[in-house]
N, C-alpha and C positions, 0 to 999 in steps of 0.2 A: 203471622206476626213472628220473626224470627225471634229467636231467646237465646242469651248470650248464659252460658251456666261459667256461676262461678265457682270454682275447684276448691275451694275454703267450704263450701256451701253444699257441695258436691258429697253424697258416702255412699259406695255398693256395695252391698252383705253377699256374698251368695254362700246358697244353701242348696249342695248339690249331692250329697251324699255318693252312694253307688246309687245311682237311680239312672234308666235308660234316656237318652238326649232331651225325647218328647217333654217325660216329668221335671225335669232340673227346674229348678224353682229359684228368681232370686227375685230381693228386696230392694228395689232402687229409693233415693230418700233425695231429692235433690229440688225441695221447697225452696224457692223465691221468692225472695220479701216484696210484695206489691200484687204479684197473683193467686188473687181471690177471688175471680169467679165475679167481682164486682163491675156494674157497668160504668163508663164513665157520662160524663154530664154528656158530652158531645156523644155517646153513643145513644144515652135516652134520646139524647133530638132527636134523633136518627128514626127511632122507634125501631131501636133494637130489645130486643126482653129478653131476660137470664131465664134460661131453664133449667140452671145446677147453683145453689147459692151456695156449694163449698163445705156447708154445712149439715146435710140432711139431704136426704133422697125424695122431701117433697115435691110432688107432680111427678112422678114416675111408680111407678108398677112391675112387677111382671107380667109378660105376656099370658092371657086367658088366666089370669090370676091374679087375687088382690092382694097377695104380698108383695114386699117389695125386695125381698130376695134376699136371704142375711149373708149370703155369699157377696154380695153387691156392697164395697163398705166405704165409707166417707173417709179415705186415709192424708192428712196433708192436704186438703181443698181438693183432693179427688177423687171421683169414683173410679172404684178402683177393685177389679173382680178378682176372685182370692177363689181358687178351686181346691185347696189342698184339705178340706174336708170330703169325705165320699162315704159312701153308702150303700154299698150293692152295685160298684165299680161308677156311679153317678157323683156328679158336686152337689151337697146338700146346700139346699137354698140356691140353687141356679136356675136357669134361664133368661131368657133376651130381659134387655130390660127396655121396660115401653113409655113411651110420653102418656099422661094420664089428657092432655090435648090433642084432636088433631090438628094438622095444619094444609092448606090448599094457596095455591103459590106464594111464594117466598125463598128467603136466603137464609142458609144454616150455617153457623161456622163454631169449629170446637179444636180442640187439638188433643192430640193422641200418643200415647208410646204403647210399645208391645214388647214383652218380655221374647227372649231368646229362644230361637223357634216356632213362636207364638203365631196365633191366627185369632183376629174377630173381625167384627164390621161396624159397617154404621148403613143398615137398614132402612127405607123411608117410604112414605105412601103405604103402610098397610093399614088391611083391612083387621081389626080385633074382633072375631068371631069364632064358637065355639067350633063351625065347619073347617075352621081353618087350622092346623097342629101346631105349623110356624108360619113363624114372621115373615119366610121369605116366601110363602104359599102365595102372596100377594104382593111383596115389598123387592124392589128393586135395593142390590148390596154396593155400596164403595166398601171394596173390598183392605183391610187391615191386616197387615202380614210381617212379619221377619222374612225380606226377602233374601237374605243371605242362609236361610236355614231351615226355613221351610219348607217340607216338599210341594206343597201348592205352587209355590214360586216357575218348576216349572213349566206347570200349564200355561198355555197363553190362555189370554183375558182373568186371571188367578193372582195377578201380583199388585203389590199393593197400590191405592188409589184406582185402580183398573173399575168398570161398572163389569160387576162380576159378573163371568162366564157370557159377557155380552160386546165389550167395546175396550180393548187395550190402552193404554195411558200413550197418549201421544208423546209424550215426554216421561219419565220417571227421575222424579225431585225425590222421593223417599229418602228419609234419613236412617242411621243403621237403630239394632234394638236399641231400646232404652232412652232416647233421645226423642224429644216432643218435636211432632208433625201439628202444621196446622192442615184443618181439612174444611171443604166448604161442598156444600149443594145448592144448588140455585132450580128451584125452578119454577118457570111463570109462563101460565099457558100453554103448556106441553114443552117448552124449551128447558132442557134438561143440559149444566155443563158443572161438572166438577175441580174441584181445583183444588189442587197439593202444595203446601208450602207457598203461595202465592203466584203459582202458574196453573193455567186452566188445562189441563189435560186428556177430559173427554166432553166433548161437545154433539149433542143430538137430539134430536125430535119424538116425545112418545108420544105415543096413542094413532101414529099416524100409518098408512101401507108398509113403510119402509120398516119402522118399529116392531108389528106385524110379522113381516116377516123373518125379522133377527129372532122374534123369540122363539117362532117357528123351528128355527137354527138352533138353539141352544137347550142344556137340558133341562130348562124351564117349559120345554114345547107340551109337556101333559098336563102343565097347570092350565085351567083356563082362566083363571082371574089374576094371575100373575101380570104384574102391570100395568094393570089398567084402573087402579084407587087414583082419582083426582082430590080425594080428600082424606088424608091417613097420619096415624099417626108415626112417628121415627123411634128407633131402637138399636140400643147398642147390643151386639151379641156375645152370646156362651158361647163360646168353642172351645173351653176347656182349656182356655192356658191365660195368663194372669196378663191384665190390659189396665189402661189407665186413660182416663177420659176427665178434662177439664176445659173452663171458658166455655161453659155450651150455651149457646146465644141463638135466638132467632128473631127474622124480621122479616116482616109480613108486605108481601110487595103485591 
């Protein structure tokens, strides 16, 4: 859903001090009257359901942990990860943040900005168990990037919207930082296609030979349950630099 930002409406802080690229930290604030996070009439018929009301980290966790992350904070109707607290070079109060639902085919859609240089994701299908360390031990990544500043950016299958480290963005729609991406997961019956901005970009089959053998290919090939959760829950990830995540909606197909 494109968003038109208006410049009256619009304020960037940055807070950059002498700090090396990675750390530069700024405050973007560019709240729009009307997005809340609320569904509309016509999206209930739909049987679409909010999973961020804007207001609270309700249904959400951290992963293998029942907090919900005080690094995780409700800024402006978004969640919205702030890592500039640390503790033994770590963010206190970090990690993935996880659906307290799982979900088994269905359509995801949310929208996104990432601070300057920045890197996260949006995780989906894993498995929550204590065998597992992370999210992605199990959970296939659309991957989230500053792809102007990143060095992820350049690896192929690494930049943003890409099904990471597995399947390149047929197209790249990514907007620059700071600017809200819409992002979407679709997938029903092993048909897996994501889409940026309103363009579908990777389109493919899990669980099938072919699938098989991409993961074989990729540095996922040591996990063996990577991929394969038909019923899991979705998570936005720590990687250590500041992201914003609102309108996160699912519906169950």
């Amino acid at each position: 859903m494109p968003l038109l930002l208006v410049a009256s409406l619009s304020s960037v802080v940055y807070q950059f001090a002498d700090k090396p690229e990675e750390e530069k930290m700024v405050t973007i604030n560019d709240a729009i009257p009307g997005q809340n996070n609320e569904l509309t009439r016509e999206e209930n018929a739909r049987g679409w359901i909010s999973l961020f009301d804007g207001k609270s980290k309700k249904g959400w966790h951290i992963y293998n942990n029942t907090s919900d992350g005080s690094a995780w904070k409700v800024v402006d109707g978004t969640l919205f990860f702030d890592p500039s607290e640390k503790k033994d070079g770590k963010t206190v109060g970090g990690g993935d943040l996880l659906t307290d639902d799982s979900f088994e085919n269905y359509h995801l859609s949310l929208e996104w900005k990432i601070s300057q240089n920045g890197n996260s994701g949006m995780i989906f299908n894993i498995m929550e168990d204590k065998k597992y360390e992370h999210t992605y031990d199990t959970g296939p990544e659309m991957q989230v990037l500053d792809n102007m500043g990143h060095p992820d950016a350049k690896i192929i299958k690494h930049r943003a919207g890409d099904l990471y480290d597995l399947i390149s963005c047929s197209k790249e729609t990514v907007k620059p930082w700071g600017e809200w991406n819409k992002a979407e997961i679709k997938v029903s019956k092993g048909k897996l296609e994501l889409f940026l901005n309103g363009t579908s970009v990777v389109s493919t089959t899990m669980w099938d030979d072919n699938w098989k053998k991409m993961l074989a290919g990729s540095k996922f090939r040591n996990m063996p349950d990577f991929g394969t959760v038909k019923n899991g829950h979705f998570a936005l990830q720590d990687h250590g630099n500041q992201v914003w995540y609102r309108n996160i909606r699912i519906k169950k197909l």
